[in-house]
TIVEX-160444 format. One line per field, with one value per residue (C-alpha): residue number from 1; residue in three letters; x, z, y. Coordinates in steps of 0.001 Angstrom, whole numbers. Layout:
pos <- NUM  ... $
code <- ALA  ... $
px <- X  ... $
pz <- Z  ... $
py <- Y  ... $
***
This chain:
pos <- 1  2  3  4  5  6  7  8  9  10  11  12  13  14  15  16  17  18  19  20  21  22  23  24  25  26  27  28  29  30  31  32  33  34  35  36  37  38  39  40  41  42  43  44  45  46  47  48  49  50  51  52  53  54  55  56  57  58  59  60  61  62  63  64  65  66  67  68  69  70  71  72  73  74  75  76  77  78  79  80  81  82  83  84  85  86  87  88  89  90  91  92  93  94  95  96  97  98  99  100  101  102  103  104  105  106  107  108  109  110  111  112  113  114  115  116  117  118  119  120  121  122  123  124  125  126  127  128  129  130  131  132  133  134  135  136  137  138  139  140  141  142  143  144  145  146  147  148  149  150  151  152  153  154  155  156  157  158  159  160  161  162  163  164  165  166  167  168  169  170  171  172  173  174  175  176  177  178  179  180  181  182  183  184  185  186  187  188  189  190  191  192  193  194  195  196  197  198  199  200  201  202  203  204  205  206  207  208  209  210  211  212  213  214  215  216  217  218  219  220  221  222  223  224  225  226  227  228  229  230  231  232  233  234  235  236  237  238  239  240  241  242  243  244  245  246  247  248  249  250  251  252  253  254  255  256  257  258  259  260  261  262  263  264  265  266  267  268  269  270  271  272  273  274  275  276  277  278  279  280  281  282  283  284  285  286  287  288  289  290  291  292  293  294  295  296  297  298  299  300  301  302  303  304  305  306  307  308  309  310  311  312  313  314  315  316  317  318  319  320  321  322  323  324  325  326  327  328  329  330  331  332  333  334  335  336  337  338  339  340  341  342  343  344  345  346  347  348  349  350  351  352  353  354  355  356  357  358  359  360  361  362  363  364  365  366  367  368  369  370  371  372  373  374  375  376  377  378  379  380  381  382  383  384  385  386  387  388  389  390  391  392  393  394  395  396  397  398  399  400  401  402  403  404  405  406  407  408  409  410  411  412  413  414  415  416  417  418  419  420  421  422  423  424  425  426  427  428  429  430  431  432  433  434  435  436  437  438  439  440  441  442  443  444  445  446  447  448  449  450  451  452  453  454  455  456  457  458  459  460  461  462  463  464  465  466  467  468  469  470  471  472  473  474  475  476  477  478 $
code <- UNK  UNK  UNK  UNK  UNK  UNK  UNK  UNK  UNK  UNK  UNK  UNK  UNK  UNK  UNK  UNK  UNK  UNK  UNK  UNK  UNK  UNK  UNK  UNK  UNK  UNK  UNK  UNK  UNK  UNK  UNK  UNK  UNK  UNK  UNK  UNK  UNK  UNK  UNK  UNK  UNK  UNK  UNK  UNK  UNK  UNK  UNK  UNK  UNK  UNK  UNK  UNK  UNK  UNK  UNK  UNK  UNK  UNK  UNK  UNK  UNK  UNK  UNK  UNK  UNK  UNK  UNK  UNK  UNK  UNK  UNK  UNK  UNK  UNK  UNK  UNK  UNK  UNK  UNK  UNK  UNK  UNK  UNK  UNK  UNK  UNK  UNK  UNK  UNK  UNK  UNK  UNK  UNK  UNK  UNK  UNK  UNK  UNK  UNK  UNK  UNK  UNK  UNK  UNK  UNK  UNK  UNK  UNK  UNK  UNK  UNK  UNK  UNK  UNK  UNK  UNK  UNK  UNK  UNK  UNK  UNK  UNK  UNK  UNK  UNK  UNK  UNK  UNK  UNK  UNK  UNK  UNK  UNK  UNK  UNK  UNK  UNK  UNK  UNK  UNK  UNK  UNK  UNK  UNK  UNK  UNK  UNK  UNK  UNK  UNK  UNK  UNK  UNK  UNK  UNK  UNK  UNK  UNK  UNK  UNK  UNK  UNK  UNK  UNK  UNK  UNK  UNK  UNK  UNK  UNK  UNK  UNK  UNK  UNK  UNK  UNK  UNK  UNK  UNK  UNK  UNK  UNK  UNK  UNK  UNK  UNK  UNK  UNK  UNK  UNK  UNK  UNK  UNK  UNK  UNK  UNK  UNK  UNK  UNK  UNK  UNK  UNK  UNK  UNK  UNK  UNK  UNK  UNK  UNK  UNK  UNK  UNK  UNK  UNK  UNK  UNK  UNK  UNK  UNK  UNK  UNK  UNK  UNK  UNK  UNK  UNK  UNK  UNK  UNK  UNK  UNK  UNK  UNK  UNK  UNK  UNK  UNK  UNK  UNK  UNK  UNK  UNK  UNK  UNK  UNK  UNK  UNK  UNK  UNK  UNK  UNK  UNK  UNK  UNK  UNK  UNK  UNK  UNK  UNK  UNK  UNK  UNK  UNK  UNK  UNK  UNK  UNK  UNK  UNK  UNK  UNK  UNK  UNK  UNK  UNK  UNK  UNK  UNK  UNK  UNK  UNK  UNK  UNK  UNK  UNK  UNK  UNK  UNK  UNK  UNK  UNK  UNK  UNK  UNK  UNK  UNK  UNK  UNK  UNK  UNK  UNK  UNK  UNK  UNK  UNK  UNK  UNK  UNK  UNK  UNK  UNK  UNK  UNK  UNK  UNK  UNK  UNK  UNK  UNK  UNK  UNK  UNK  UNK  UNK  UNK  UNK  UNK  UNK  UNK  UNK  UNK  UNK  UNK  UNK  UNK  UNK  UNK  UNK  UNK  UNK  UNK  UNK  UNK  UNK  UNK  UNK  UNK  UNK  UNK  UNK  UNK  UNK  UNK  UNK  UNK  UNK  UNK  UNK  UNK  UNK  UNK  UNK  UNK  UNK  UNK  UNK  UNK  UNK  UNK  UNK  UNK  UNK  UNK  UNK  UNK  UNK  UNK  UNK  UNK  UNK  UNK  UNK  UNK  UNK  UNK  UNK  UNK  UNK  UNK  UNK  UNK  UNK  UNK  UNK  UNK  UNK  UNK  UNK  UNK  UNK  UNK  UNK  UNK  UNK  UNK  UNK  UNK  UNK  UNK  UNK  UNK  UNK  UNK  UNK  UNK  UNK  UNK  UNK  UNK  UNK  UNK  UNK  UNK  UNK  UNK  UNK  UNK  UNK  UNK  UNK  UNK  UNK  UNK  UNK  UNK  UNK  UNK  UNK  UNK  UNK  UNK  UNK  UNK  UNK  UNK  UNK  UNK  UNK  UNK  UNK  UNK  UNK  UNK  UNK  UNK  UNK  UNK  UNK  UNK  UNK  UNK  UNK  UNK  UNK  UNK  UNK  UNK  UNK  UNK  UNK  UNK  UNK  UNK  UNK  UNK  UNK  UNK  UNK $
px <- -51018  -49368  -45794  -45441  -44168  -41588  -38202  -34864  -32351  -30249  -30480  -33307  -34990  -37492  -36510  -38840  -38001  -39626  -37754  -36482  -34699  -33671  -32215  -29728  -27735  -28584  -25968  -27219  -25621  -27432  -25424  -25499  -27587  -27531  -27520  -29593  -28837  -29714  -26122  -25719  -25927  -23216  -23306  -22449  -22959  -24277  -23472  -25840  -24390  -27236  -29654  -26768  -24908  -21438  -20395  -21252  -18527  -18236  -17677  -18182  -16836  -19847  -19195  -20158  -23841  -25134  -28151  -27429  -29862  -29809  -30604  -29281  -31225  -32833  -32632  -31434  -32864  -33395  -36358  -38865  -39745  -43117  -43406  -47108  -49653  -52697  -52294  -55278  -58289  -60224  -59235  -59269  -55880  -53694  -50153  -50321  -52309  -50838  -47047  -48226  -49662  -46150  -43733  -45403  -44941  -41448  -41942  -40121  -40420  -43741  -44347  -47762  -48929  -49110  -52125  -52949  -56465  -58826  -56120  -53629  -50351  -48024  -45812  -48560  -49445  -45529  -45830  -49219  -47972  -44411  -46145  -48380  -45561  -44083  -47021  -48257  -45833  -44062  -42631  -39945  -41994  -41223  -44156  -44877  -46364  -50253  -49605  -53374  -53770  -50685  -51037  -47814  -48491  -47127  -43637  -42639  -43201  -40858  -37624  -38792  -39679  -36079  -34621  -37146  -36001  -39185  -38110  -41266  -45066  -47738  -49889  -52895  -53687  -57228  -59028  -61807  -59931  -56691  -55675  -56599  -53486  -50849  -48988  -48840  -47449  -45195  -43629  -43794  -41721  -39248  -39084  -39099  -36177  -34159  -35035  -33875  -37799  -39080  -42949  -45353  -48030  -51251  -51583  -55452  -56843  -59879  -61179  -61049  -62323  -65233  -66379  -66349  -68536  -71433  -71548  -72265  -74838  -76864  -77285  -78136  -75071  -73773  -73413  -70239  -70534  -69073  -66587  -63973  -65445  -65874  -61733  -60479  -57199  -57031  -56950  -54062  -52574  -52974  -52004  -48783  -47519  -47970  -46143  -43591  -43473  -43502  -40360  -38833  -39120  -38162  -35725  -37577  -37539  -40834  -42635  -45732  -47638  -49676  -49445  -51765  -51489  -49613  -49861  -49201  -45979  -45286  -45791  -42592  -39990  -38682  -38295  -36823  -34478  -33427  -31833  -34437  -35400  -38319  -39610  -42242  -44387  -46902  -49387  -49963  -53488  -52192  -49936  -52250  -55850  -57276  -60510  -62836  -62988  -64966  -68050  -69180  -71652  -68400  -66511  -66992  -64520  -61874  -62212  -59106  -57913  -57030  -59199  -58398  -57040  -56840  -54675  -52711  -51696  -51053  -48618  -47056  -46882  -44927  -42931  -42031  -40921  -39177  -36825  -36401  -38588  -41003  -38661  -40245  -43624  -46162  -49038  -51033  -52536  -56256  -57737  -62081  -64047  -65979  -69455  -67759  -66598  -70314  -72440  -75025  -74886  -71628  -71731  -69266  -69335  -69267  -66404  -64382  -61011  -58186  -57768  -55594  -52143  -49298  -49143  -49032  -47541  -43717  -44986  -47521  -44589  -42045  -44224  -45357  -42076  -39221  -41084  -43460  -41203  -38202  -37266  -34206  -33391  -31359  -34475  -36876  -34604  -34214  -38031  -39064  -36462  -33422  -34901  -37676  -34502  -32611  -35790  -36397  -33166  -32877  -30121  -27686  -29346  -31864  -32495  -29040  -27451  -24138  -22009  -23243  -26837  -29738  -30147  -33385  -33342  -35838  -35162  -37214  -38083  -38362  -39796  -42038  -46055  -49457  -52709  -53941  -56508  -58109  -58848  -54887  -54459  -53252  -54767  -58124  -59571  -61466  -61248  -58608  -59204  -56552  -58456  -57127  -54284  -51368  -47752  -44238  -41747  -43025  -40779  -40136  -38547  -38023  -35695  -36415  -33222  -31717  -34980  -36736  -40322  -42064  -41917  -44046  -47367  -46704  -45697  -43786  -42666  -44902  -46071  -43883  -40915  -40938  -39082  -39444  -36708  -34909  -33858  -31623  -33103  -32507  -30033  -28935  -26463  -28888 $
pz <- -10594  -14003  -14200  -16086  -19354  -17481  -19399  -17368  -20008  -22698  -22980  -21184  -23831  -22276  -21564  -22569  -20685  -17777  -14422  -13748  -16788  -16927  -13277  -13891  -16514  -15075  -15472  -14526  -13770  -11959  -13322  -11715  -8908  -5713  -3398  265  3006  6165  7587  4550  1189  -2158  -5370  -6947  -9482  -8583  -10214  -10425  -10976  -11051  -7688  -6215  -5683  -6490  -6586  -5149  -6396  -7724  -11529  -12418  -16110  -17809  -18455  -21879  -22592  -18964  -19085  -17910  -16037  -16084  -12639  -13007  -10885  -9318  -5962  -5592  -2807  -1108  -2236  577  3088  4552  7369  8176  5539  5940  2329  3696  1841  4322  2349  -1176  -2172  -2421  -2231  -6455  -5873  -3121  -4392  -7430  -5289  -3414  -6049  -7783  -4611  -4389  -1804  -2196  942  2494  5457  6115  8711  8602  10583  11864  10858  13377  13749  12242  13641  13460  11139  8830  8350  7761  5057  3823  3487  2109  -757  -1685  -1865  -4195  -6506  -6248  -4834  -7086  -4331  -1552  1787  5463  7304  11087  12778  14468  17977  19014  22376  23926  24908  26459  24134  21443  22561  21361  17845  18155  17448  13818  13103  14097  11800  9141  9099  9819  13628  14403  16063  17020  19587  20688  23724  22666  23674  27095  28861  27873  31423  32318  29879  31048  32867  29648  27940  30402  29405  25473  25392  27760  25569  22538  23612  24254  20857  19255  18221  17726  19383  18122  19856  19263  22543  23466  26374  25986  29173  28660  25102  26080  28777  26354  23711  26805  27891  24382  23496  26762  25027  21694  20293  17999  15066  13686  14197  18084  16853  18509  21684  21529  21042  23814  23759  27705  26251  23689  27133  29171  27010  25520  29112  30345  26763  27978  31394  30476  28237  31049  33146  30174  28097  25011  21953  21158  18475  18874  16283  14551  17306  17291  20198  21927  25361  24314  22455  26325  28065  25145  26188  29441  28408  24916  26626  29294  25982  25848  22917  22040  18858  17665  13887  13213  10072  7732  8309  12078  10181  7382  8697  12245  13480  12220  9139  11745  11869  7930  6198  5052  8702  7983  5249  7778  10496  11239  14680  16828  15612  14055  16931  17197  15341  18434  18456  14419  15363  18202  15753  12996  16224  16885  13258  13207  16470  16438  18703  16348  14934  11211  9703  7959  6330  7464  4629  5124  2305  1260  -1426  -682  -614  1841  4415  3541  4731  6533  8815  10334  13883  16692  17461  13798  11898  8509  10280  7375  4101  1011  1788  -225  -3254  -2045  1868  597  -1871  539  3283  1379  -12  3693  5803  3205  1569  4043  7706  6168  7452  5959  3404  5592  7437  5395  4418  8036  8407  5041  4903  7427  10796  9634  7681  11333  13083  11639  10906  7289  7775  5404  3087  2378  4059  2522  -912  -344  -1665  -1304  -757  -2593  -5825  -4334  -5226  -6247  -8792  -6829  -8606  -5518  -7792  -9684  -9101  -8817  -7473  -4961  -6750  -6153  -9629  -9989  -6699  -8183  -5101  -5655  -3228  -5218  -3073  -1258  1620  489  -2756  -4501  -2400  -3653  -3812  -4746  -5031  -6689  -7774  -10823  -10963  -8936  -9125  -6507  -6437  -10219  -11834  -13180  -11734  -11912  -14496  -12653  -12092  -15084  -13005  -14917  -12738  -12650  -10187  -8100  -9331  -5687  -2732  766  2345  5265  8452  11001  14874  17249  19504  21889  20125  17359 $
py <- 39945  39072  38761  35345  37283  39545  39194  38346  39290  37527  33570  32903  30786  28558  25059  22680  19479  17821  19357  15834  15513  19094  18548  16027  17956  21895  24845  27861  31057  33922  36929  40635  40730  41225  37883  38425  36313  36681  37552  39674  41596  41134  41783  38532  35591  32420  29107  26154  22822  20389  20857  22349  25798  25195  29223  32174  34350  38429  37271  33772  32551  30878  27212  25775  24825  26803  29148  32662  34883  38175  39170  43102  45083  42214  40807  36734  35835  31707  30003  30843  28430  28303  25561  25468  24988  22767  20511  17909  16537  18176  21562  21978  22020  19581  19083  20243  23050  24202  23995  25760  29010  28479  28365  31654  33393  32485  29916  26456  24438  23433  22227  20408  17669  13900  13309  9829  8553  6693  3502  4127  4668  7636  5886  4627  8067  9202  6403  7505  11267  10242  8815  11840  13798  11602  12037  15069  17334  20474  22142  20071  18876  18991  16779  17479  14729  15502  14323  16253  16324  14860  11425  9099  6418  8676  8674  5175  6824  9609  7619  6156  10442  10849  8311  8895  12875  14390  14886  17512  16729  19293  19587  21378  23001  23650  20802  21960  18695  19692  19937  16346  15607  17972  15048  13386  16378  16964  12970  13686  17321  15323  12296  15008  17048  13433  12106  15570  16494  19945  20298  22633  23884  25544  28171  28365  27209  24853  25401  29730  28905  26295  28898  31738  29667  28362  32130  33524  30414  31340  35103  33070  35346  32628  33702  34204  38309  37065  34686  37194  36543  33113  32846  35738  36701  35673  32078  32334  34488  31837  28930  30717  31225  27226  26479  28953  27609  24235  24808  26641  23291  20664  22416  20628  22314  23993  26161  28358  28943  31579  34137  36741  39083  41897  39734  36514  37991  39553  35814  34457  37173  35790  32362  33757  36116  32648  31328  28544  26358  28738  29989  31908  32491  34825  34369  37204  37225  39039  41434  42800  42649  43941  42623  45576  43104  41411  43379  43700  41180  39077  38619  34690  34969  36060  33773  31986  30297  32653  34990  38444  41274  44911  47107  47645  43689  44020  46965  44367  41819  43774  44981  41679  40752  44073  43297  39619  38254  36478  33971  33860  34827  31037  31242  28672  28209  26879  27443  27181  28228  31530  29783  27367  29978  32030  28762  30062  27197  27984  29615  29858  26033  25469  26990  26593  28175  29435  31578  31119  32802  30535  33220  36364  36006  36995  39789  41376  40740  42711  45384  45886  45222  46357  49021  50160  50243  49763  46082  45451  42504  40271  40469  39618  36838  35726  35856  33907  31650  31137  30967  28535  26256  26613  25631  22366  20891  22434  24497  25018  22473  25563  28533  30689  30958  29287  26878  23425  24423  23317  25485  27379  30615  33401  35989  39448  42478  44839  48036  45166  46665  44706  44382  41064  39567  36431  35035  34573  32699  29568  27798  26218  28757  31209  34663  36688  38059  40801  41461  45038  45113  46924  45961  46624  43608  40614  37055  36483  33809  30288  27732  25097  22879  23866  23736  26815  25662  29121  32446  35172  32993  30639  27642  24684  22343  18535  17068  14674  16651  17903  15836  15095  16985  15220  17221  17153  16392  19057  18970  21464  23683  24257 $
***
């Protein structure tokens, strides 16, 4: 999808300094569009002093020397934040790559995971990660720390996450002896909620899984034509209800991600509707694709942890956008090559989990959601942007167009029309598994804190020009 050359009105000359340089000195004003937040929807002007917004106002004067955008008949919307990409050698994008898909889909936050090596301590890792950012980055950075399967020598970390501002950790619940450690994970969300850190937790039951993959290697069904089976949907059941239960019995603050089902959606609702600490994320892949993608010659291509569903669980999932009770929507990006995910050695105990998703999650989303069933803006907002920024201790920095926020902001073309196609995924993955789709609303501009970074899919901003953003810890008022 092309949009790179699409013309935003009078004085829009491109800039031709490095984004650091053009930071320091920025004026921009956004000029007749209409600002989305998630509480609302004005027609206004936005002024950019800098990395900030100073203004948000219905006619702003334009101050000598500032750029003007000409955002008539546009929607301004804040930069998109996307809190759960995998950005790790093991893939093949990289923190560059990865902000560069992001950026062009009107993304401006990442979040990706610090993930301790074989000895090396959480905050080695923290340090490790910090500095990649710092050279490679485009986009800004959240980092959760991989806590894997909880262990109680992990706690004495969580303080230093605190006071370094990345106060989040996941864990996984996927492990066969995960249940051998639920003592210990009972001690970290305790020492979690007291230290003001989010948990996030991966809801499938090792035990339900590790039976499901012996039964189907005793039939020799292992290709990956049974992956499906080999990841029920009892086992995301059964997992999401102990993460609800256990937050029922803490009070710690805790995320689930990528949900996938109709029942696990059921096991959040009593614990959400308690008033608990409890949020949820779906992944496109759960909205947009059902699991008869599953049974053609190319099913590896879509295998992702959980797996793909029914269409009844992809209507329960947009349901659960629709009303609220799935908190935001991530990608998780995971992104391959196709020959990588087409190995013919792969099987059910052998799996490259993930797609590409940075570019085209918000686009798709919108086309989908606001087009589609009529999800309002301050939705969409809510579900791209706010509610992950509230989650993880970025609120108001980002997350809303305000005064005194960060200058993120997309410029959205909501009639703007194009086609999914995989050779201009500016990730280093080179497929989509939503080749030819088509869709209304595209960015068309970003601006990630002042700087015009991205024009369409022509992406300008250099690497380390991004920052690690620093958060907030939870507390309980948040």
């Amino acid at each position: 999808m092309g949009v790179a050359g699409v013309a935003l009105g009078a004085g829009n000359d491109p800039v031709h300094a490095t984004p650091r340089a053009r930071q320091a000195g920025s004026r921009i004003v956004i000029r007749g569009g209409r600002v989305v937040n998630a509480d609302g929807i004005r027609a206004a002007d936005v002024r950019i002093e800098g990395d900030r917004i100073v203004e948000v106002a219905a006619s702003i004067p334009v101050p000598a020397g500032a750029r003007v955008i000409d955002a008539r008949g546009r929607l301004v919307l804040p930069g998109g934040i996307d809190p759960h990409t995998h950005l790790q050698p093991a893939f093949v994008d990289d923190l560059t790559s990865g902000s560069r898909a992001a950026l062009a889909g009107g993304i401006t936050t990442l979040g990706t995971f610090s993930a301790p090596r074989r000895d090396e301590s959480p905050e080695a890792a923290l340090d490790r990660m910090t500095a990649l950012v710092q050279q490679q980055a485009i986009a800004d950075f959240i980092l959760h720390t991989n806590a894997g399967t909880p262990r109680a020598e992990f706690i004495p970390s969580l303080p230093t996450l605190v006071a370094r501002g990345q106060p989040s950790i996941k864990v996984f619940m996927v492990g066969a002896d995960f249940g051998a450690s639920l003592g210990a994970f009972v001690q970290l969300l305790e020492a979690a909620r007291d230290a003001g850190v989010v948990t996030l937790v991966h809801c499938e039951d090792g035990a339900l899984l590790a039976a499901a993959v012996r039964r189907l290697v005793a039939e020799s069904r292992t290709s990956l034509a049974n992956y499906g089976e080999s990841r029920p949907v009892i086992a995301e059941v059964a997992a999401t209800q102990q993460a609800a239960a256990l937050c029922e019995s803490t009070r710690a603050p805790m995320h689930v991600v990528h949900l996938s089902s109709a029942r696990a959606l059921d096991a959040c609702r009593a614990v959400r509707k308690a008033g608990l600490p409890f949020t949820m994320e779906t992944r496109p892949l759960y909205l947009h694709l059902s699991d008869d993608k599953m049974r053609g010659p190319d099913a590896p291509l879509y295998v992702g942890q959980p797996p793909l569903r029914s269409r009844d669980d992809v209507e329960a999932m947009w349901a659960g956008i629709l009303d609220g009770s799935i908190d935001f929507i991530a990608t998780d990006h995971a992104p391959w090559t196709r020959a990588q995910k087409l190995d013919p050695e792969l099987s059910i105990t052998r799996v490259r989990p993930g797609v590409s998703n940075l570019q085209h999650m918000l686009p798709m989303f919108f086309s989908e959601g606001v087009h589609k069933r009529r999800m309002k803006l301050e939705r969409f907002v809510a579900a791209t942007s706010t509610n992950a920024a509230r989650r993880f201790g970025l609120y108001p920095r980002k997350g809303v167009i305000a005064e005194g926020s960060d200058a993120d902001v997309v410029i959205w073309d909501p009639a703007l029309r194009g086609v999914v196609r995989g050779e201009d995924d500016l990730s280093n993955s080179d497929y989509s598994v939503y080749e030819g789709w088509q869709v209304t609303g595209w960015p068309i501009m970003t601006i990630r804190r002042g700087d015009v970074v991205a024009m369409g899919t022509s992406v300008t901003g250099v690497p380390g020009s991004g920052q690690l953003a620093r958060r907030s810890r939870w507390t309980s008022g948040a």
